[in-house]
PDB file of N, CA, C and O in Angstrom:
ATOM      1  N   UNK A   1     -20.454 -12.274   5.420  1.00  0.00           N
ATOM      2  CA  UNK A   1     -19.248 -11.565   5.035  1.00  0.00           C
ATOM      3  C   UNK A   1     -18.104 -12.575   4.932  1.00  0.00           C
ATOM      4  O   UNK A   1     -17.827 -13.251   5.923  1.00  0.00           O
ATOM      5  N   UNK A   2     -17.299 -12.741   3.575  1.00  0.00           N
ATOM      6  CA  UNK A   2     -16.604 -13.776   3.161  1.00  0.00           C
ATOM      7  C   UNK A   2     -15.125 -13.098   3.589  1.00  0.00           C
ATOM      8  O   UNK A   2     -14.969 -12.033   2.992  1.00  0.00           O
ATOM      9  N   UNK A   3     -13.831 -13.495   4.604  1.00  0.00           N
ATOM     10  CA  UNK A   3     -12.849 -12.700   4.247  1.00  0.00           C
ATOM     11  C   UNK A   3     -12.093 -13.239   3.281  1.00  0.00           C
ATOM     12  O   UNK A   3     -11.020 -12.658   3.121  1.00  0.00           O
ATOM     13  N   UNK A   4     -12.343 -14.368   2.427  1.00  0.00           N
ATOM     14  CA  UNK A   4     -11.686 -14.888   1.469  1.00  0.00           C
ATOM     15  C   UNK A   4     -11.662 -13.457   0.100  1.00  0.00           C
ATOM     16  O   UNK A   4     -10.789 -13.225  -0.736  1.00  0.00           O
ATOM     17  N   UNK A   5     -12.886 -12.790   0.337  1.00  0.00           N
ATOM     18  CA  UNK A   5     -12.976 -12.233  -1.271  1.00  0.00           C
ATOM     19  C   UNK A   5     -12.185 -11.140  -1.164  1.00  0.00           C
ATOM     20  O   UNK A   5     -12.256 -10.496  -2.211  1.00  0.00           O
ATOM     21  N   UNK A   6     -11.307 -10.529  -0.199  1.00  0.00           N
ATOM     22  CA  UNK A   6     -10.658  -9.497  -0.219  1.00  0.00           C
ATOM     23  C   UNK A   6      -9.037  -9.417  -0.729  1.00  0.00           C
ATOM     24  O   UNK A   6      -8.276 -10.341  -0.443  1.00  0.00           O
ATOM     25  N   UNK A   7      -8.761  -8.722  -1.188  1.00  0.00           N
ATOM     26  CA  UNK A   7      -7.328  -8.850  -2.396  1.00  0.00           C
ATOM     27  C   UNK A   7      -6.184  -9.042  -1.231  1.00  0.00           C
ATOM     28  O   UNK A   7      -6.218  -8.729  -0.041  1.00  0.00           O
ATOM     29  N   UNK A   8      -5.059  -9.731  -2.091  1.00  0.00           N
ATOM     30  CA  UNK A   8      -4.593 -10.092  -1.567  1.00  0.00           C
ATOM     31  C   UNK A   8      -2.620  -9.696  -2.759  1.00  0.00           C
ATOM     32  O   UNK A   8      -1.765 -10.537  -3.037  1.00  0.00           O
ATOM     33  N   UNK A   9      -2.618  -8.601  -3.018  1.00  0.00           N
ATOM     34  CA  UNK A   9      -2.070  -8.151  -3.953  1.00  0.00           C
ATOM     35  C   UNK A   9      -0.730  -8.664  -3.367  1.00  0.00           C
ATOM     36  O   UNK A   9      -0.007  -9.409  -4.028  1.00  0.00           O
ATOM     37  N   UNK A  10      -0.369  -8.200  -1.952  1.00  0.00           N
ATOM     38  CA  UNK A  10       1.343  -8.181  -1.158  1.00  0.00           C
ATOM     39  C   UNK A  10       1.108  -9.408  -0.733  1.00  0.00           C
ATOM     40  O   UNK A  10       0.180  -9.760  -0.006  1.00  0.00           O
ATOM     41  N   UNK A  11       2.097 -10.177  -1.267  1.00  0.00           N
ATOM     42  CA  UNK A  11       2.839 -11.539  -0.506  1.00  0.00           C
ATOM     43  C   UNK A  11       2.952 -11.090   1.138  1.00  0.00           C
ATOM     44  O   UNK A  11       2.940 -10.016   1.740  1.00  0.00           O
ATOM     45  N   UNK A  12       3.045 -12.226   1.436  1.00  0.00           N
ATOM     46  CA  UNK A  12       3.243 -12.653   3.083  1.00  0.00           C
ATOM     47  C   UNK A  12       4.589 -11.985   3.686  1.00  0.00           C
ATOM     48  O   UNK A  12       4.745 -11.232   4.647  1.00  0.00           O
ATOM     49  N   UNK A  13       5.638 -12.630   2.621  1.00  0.00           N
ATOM     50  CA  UNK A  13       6.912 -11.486   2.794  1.00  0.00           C
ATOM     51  C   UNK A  13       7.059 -10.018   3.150  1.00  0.00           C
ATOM     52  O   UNK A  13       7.434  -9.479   4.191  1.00  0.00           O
ATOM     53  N   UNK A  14       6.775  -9.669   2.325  1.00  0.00           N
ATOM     54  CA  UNK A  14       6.276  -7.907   2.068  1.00  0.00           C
ATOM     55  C   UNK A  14       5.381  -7.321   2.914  1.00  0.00           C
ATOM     56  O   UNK A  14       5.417  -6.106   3.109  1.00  0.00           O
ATOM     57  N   UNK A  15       4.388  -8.205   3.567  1.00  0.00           N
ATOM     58  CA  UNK A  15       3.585  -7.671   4.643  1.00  0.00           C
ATOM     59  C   UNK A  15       4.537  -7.884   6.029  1.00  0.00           C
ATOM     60  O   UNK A  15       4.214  -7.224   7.016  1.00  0.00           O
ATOM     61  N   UNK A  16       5.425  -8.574   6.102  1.00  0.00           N
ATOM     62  CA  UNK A  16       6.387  -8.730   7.363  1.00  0.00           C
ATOM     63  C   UNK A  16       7.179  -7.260   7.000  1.00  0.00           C
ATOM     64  O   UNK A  16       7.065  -6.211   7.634  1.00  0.00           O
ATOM     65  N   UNK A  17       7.820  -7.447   6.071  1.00  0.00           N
ATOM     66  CA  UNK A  17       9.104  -6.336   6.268  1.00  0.00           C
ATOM     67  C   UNK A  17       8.227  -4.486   5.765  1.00  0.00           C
ATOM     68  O   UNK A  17       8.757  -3.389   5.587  1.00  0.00           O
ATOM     69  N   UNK A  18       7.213  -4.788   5.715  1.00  0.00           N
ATOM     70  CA  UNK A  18       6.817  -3.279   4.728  1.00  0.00           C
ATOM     71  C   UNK A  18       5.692  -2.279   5.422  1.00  0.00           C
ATOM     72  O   UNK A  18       5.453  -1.127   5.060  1.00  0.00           O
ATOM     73  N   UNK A  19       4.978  -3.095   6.651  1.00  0.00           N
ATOM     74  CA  UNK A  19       3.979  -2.661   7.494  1.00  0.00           C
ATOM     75  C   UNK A  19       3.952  -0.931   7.551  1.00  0.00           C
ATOM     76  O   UNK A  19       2.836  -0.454   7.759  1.00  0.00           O
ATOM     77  N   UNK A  20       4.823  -0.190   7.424  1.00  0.00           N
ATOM     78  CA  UNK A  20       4.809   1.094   7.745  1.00  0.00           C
ATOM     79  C   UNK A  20       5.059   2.078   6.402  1.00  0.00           C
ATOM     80  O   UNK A  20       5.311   3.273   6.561  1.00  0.00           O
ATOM     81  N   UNK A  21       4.945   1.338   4.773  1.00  0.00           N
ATOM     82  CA  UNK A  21       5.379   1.425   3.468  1.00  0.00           C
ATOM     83  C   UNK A  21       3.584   2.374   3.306  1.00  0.00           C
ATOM     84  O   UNK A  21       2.493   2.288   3.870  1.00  0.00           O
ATOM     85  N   UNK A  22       4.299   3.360   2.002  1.00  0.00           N
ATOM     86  CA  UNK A  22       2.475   3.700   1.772  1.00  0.00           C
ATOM     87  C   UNK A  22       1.397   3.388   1.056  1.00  0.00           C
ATOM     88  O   UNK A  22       0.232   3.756   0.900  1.00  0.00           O
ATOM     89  N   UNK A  23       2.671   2.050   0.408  1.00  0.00           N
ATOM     90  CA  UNK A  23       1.430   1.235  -0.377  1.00  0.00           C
ATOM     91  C   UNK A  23       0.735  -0.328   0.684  1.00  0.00           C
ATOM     92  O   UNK A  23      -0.155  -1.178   0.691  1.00  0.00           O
ATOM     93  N   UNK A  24       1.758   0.093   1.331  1.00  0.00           N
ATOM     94  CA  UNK A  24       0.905  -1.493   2.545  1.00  0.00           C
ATOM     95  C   UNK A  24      -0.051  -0.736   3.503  1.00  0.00           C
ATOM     96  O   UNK A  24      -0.864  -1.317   4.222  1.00  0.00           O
ATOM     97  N   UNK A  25       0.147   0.899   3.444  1.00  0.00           N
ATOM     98  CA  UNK A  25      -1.032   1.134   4.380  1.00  0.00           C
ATOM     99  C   UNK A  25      -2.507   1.679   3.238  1.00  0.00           C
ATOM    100  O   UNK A  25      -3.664   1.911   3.589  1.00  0.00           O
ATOM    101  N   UNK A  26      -2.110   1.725   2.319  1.00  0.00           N
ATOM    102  CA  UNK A  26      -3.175   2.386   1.068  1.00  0.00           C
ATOM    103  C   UNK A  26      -3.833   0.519   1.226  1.00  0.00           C
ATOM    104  O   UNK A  26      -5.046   0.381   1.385  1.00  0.00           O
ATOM    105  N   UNK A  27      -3.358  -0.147   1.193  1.00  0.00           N
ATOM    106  CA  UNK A  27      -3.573  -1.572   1.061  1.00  0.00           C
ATOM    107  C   UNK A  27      -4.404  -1.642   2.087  1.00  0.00           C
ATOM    108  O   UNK A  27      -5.613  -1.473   1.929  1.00  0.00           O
ATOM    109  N   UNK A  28      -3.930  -1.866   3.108  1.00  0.00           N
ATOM    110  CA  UNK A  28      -4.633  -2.302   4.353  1.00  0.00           C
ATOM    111  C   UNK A  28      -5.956  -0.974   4.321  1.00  0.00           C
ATOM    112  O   UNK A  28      -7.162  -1.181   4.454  1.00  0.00           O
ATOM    113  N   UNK A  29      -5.571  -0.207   4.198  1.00  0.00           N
ATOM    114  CA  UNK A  29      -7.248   0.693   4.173  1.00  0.00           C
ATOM    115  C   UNK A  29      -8.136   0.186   3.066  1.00  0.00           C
ATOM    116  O   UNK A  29      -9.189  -0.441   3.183  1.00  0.00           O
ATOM    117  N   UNK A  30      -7.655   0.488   2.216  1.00  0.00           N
ATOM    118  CA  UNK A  30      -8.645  -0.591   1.265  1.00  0.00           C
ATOM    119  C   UNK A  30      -9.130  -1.868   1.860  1.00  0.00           C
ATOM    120  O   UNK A  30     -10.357  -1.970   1.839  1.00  0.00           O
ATOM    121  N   UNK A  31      -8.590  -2.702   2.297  1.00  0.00           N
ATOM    122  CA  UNK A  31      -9.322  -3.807   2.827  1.00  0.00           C
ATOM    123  C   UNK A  31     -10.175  -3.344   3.758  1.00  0.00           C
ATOM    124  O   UNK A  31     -11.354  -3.633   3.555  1.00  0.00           O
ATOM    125  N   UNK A  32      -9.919  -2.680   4.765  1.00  0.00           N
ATOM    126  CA  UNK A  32     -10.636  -2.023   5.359  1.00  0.00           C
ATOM    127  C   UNK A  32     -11.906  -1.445   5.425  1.00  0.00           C
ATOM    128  O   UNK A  32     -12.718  -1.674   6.322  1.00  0.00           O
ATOM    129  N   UNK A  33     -12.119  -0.528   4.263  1.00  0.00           N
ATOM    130  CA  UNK A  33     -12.818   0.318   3.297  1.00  0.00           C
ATOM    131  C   UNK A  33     -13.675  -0.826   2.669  1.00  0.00           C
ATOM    132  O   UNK A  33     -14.821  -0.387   2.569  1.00  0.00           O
ATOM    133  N   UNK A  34     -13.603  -2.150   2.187  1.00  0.00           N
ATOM    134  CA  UNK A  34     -14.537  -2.994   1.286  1.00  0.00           C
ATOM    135  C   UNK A  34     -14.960  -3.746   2.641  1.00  0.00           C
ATOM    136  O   UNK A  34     -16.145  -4.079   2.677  1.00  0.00           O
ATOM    137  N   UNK A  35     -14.115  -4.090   3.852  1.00  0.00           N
ATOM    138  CA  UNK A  35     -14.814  -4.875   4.589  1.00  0.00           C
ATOM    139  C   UNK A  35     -16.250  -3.770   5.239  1.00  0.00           C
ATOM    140  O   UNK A  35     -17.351  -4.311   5.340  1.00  0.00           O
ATOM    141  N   UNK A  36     -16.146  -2.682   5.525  1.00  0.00           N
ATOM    142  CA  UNK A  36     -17.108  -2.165   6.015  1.00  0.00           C
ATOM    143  C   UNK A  36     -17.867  -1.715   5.049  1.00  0.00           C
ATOM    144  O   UNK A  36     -18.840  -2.332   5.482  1.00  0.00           O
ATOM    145  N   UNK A  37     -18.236  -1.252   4.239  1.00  0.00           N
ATOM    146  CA  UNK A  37     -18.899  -1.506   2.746  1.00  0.00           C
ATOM    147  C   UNK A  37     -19.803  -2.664   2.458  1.00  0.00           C
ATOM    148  O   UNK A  37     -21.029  -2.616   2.362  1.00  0.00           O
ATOM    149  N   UNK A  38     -19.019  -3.723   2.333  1.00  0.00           N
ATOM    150  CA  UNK A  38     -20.046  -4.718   2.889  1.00  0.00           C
ATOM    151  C   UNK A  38     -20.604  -5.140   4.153  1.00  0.00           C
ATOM    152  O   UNK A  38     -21.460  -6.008   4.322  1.00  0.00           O
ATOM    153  N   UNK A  39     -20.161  -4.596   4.818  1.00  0.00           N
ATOM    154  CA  UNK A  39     -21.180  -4.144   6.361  1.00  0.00           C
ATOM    155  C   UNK A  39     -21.845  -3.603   6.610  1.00  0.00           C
ATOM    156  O   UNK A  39     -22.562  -3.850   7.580  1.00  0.00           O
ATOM    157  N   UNK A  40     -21.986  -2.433   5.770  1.00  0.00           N
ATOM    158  CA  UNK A  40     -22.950  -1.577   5.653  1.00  0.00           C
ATOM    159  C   UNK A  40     -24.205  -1.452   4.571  1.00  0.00           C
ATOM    160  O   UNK A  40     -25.105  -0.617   4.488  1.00  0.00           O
ATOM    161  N   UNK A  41     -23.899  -2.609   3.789  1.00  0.00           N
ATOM    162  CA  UNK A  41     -24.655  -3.050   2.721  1.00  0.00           C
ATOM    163  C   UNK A  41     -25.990  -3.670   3.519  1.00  0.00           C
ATOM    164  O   UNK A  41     -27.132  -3.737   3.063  1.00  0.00           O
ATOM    165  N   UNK A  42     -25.564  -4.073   4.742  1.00  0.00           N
ATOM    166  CA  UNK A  42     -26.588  -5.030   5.704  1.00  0.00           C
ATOM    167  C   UNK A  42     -27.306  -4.679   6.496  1.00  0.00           C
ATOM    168  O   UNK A  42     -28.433  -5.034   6.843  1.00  0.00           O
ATOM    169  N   UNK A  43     -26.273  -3.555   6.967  1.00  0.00           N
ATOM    170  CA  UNK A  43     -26.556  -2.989   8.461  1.00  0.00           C
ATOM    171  C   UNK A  43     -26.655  -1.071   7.855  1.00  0.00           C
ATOM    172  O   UNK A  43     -25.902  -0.134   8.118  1.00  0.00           O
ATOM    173  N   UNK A  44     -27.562  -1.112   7.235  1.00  0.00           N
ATOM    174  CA  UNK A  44     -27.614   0.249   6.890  1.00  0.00           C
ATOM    175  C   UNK A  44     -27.470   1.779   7.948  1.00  0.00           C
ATOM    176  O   UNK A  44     -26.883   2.841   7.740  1.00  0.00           O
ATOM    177  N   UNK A  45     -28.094   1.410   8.830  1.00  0.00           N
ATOM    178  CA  UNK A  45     -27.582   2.441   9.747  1.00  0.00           C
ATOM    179  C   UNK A  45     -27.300   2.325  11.263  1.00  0.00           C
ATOM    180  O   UNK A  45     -27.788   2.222  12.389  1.00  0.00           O
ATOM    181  N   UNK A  46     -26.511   2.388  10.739  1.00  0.00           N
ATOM    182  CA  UNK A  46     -25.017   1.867  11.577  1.00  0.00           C
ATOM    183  C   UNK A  46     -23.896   2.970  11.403  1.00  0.00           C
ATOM    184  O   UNK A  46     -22.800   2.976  10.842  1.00  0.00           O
ATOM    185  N   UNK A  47     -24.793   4.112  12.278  1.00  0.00           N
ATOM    186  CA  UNK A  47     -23.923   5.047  11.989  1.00  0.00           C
ATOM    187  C   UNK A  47     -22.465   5.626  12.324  1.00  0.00           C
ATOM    188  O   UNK A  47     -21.832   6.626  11.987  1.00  0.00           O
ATOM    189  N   UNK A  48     -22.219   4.418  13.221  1.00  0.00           N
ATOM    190  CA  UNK A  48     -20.824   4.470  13.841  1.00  0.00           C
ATOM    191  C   UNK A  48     -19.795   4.184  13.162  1.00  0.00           C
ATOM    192  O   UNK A  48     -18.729   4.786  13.294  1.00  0.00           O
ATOM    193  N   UNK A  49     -20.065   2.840  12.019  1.00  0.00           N
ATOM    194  CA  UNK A  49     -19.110   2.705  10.973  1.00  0.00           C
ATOM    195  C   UNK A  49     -19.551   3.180  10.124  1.00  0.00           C
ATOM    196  O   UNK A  49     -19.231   2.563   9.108  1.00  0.00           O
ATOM    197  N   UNK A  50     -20.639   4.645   9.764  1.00  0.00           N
ATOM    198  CA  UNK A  50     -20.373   4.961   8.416  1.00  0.00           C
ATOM    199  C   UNK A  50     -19.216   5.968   9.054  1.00  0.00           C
ATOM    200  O   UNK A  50     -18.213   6.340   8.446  1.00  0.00           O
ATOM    201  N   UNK A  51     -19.482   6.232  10.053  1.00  0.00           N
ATOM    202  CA  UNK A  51     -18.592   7.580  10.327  1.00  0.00           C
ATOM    203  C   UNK A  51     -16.913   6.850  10.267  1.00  0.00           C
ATOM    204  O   UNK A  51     -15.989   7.463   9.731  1.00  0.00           O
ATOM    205  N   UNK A  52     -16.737   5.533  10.875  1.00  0.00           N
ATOM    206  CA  UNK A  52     -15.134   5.037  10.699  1.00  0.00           C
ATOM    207  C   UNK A  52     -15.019   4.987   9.247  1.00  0.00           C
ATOM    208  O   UNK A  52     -14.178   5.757   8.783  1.00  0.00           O
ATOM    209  N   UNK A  53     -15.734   4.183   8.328  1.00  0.00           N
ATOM    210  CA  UNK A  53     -16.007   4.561   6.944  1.00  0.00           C
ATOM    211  C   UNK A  53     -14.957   6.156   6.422  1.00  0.00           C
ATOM    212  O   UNK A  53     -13.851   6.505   6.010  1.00  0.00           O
ATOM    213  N   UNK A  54     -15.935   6.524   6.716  1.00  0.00           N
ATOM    214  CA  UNK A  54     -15.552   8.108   6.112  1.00  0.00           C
ATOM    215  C   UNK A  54     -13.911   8.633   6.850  1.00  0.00           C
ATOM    216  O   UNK A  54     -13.115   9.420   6.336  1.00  0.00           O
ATOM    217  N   UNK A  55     -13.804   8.099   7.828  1.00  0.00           N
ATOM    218  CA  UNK A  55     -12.409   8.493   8.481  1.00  0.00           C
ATOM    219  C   UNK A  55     -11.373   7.769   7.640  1.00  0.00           C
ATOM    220  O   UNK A  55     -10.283   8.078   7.159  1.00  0.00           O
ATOM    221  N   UNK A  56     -12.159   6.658   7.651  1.00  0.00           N
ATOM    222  CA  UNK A  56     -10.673   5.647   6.825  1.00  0.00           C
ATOM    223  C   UNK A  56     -10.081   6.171   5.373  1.00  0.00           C
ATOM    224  O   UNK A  56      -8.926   6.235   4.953  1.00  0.00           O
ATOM    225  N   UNK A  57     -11.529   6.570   4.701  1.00  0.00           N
ATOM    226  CA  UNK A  57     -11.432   7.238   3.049  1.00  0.00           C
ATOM    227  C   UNK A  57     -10.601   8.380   3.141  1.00  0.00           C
ATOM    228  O   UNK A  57      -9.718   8.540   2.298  1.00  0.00           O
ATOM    229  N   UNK A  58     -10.789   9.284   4.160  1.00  0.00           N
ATOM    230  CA  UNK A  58     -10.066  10.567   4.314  1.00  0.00           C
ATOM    231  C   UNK A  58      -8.790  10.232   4.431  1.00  0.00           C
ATOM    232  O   UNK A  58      -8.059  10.979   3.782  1.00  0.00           O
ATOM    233  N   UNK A  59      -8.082   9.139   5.187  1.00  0.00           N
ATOM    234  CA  UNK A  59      -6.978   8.739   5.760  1.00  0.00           C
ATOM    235  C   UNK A  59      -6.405   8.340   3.886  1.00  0.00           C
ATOM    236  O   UNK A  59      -5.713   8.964   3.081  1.00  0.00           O
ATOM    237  N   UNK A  60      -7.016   7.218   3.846  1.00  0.00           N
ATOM    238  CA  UNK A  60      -6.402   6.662   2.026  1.00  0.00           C
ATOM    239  C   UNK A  60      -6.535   7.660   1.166  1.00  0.00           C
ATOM    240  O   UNK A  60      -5.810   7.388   0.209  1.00  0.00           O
ATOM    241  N   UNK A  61      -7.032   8.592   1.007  1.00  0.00           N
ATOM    242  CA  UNK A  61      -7.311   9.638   0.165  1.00  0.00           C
ATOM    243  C   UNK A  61      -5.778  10.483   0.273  1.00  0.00           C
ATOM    244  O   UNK A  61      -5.137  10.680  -0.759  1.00  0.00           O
ATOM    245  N   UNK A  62      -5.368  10.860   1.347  1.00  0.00           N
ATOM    246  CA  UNK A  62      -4.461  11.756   1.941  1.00  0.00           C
ATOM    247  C   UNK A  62      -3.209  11.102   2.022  1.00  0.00           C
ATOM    248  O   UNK A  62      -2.162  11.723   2.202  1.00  0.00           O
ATOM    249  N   UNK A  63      -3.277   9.829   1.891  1.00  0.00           N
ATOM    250  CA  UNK A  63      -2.343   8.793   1.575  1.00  0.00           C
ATOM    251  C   UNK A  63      -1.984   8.566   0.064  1.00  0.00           C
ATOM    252  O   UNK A  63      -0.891   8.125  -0.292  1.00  0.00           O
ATOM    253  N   UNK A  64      -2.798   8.837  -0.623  1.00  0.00           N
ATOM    254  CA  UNK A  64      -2.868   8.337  -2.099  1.00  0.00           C
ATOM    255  C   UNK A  64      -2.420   9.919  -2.943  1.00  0.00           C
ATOM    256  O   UNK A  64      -1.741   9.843  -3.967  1.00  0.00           O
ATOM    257  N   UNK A  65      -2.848  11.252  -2.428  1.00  0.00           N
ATOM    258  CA  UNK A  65      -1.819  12.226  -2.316  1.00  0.00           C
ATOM    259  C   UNK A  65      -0.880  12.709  -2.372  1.00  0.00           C
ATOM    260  O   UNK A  65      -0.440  13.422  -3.274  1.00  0.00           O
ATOM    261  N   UNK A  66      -0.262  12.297  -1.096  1.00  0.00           N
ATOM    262  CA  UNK A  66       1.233  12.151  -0.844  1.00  0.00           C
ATOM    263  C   UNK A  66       1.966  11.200  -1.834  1.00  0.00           C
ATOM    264  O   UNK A  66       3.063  11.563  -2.259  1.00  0.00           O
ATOM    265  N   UNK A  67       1.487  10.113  -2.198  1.00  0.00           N
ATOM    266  CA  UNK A  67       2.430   8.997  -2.918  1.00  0.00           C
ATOM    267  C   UNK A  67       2.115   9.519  -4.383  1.00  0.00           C
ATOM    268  O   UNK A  67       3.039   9.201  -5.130  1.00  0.00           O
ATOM    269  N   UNK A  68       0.993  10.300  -5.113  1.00  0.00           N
ATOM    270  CA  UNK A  68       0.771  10.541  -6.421  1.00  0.00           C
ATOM    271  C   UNK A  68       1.934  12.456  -6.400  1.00  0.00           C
ATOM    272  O   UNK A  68       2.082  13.209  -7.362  1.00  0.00           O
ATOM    273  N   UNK A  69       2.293  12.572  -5.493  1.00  0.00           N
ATOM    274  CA  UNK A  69       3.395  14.113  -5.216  1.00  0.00           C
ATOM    275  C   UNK A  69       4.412  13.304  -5.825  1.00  0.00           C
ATOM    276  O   UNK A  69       4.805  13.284  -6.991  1.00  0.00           O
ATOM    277  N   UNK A  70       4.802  12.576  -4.720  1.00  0.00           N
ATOM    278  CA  UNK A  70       5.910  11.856  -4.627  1.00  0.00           C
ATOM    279  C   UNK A  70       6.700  10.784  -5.498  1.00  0.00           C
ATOM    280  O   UNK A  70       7.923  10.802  -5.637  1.00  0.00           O
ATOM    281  N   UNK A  71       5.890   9.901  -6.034  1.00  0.00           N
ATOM    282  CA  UNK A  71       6.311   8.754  -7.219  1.00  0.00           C
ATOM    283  C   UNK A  71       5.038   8.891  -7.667  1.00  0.00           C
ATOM    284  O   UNK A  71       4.135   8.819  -6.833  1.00  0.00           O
ATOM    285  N   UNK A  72       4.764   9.082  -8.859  1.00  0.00           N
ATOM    286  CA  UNK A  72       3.431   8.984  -9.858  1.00  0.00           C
ATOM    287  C   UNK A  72       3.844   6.945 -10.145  1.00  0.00           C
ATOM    288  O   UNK A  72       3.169   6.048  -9.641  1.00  0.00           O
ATOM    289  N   UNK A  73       4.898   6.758 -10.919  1.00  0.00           N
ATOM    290  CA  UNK A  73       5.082   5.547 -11.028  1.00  0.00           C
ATOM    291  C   UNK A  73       4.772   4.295  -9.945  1.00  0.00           C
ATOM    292  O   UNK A  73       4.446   3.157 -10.282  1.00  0.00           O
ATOM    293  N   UNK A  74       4.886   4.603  -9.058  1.00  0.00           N
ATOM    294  CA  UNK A  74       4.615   4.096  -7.384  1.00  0.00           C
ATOM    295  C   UNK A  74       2.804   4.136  -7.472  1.00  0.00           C
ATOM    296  O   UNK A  74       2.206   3.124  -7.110  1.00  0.00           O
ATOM    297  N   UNK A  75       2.064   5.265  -7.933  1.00  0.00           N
ATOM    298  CA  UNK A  75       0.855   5.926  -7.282  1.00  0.00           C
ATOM    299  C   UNK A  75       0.197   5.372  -8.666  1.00  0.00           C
ATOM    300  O   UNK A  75      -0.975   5.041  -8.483  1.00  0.00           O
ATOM    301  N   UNK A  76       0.641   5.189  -9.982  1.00  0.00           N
ATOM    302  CA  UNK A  76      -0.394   4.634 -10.678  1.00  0.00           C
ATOM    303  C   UNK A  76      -0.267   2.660 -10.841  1.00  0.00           C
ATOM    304  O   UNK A  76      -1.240   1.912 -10.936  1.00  0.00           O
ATOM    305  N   UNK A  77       0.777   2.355 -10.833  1.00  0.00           N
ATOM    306  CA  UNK A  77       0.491   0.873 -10.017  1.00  0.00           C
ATOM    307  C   UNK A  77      -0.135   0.444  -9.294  1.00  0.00           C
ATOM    308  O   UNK A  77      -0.709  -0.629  -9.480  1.00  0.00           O
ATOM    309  N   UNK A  78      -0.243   1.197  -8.134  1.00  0.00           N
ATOM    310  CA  UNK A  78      -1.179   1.215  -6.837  1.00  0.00           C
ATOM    311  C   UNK A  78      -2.331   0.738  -6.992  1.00  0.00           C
ATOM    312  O   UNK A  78      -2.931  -0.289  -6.674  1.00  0.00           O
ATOM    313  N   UNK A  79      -2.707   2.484  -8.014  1.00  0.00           N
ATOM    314  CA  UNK A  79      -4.159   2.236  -8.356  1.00  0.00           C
ATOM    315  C   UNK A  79      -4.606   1.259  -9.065  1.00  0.00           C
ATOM    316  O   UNK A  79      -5.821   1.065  -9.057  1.00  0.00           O
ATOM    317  N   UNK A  80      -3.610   0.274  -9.971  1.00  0.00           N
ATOM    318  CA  UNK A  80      -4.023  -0.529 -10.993  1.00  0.00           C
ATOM    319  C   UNK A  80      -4.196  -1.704 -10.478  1.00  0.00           C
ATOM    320  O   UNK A  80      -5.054  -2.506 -10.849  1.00  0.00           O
ATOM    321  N   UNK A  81      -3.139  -1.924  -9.318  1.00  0.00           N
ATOM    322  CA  UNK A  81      -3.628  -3.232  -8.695  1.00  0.00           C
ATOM    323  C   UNK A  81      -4.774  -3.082  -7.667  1.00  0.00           C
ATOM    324  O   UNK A  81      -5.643  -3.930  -7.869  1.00  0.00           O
ATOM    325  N   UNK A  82      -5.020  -2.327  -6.707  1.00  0.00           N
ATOM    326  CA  UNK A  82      -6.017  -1.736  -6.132  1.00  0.00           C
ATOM    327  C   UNK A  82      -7.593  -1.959  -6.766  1.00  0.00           C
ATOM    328  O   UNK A  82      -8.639  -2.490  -6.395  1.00  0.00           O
ATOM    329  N   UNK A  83      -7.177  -1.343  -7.751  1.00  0.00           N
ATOM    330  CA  UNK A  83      -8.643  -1.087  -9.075  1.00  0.00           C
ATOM    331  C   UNK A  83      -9.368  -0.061  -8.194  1.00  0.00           C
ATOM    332  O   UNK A  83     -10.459  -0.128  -7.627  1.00  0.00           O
ATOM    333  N   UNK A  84      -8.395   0.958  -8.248  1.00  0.00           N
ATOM    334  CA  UNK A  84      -8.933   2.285  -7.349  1.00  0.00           C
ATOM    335  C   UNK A  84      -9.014   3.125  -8.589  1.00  0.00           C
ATOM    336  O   UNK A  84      -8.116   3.011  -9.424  1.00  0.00           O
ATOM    337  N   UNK A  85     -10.122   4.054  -8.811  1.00  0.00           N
ATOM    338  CA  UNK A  85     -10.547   5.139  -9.348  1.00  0.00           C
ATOM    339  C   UNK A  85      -9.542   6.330  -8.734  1.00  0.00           C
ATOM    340  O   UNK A  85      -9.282   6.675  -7.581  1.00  0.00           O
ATOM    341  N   UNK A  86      -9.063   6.831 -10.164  1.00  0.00           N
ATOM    342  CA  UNK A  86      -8.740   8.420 -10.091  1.00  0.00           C
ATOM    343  C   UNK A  86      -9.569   9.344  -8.925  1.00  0.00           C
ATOM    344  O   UNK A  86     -10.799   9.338  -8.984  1.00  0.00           O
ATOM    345  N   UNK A  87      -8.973  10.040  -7.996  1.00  0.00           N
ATOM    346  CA  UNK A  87     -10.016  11.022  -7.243  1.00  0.00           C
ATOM    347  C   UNK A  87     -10.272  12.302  -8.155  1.00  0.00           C
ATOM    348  O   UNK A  87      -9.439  12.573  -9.020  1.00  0.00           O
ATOM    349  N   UNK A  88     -11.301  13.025  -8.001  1.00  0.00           N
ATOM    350  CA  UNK A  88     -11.799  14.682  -8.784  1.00  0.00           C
ATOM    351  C   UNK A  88     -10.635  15.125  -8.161  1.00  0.00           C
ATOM    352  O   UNK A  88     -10.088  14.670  -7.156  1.00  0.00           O
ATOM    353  N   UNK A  89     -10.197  16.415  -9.136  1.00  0.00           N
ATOM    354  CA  UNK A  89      -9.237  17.343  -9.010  1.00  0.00           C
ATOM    355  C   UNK A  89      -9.849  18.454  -9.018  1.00  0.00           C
ATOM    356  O   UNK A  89     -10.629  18.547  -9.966  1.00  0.00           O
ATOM    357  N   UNK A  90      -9.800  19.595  -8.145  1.00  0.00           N
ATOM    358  CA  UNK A  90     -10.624  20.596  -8.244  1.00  0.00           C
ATOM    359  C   UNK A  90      -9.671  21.595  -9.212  1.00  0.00           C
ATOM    360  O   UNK A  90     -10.090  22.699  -9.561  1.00  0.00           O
TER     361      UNK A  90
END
């Protein structure tokens, strides 16, 4: 597991002053979300982080929500730097 290959979209700056912002926490779950992904690519059952897995998605999901209510302009940047997929709309 390389932590070099994980994005690195927010400057160093922006991660000091923005830690509690909902695109630095959509951020940080995403990293999150690919580091255990490829953990689980290895360690197939390992059912303790599929279950943090699935907590974290629920968390960014519900995050990505709120910010697509709130600023669409904010929420489709996100996704573009992200390279996050649209969620289903029921």
């Amino acid at each position: 597991m390389v932590k070099n290959s994980f994005i690195s979209v927010i400057s160093q700056e922006e991660k000091e002053e923005n830690k509690g912002s909902v695109e630095f926490q959509v951020f940080s779950f995403t990293n999150k979300i690919r580091r255990l992904a490829s953990h689980l690519e290895l360690h197939r059952k390992d059912y303790s982080s599929q279950r943090g897995l699935r907590k974290i998605l629920g968390k960014r999901q519900r995050l990505l929500a709120y910010l697509s209510k709130r600023n669409k302009v904010r929420y489709k940047e996100l996704m573009g730097q992200l390279d996050i997929r649209n969620p289903k709309t029921r």
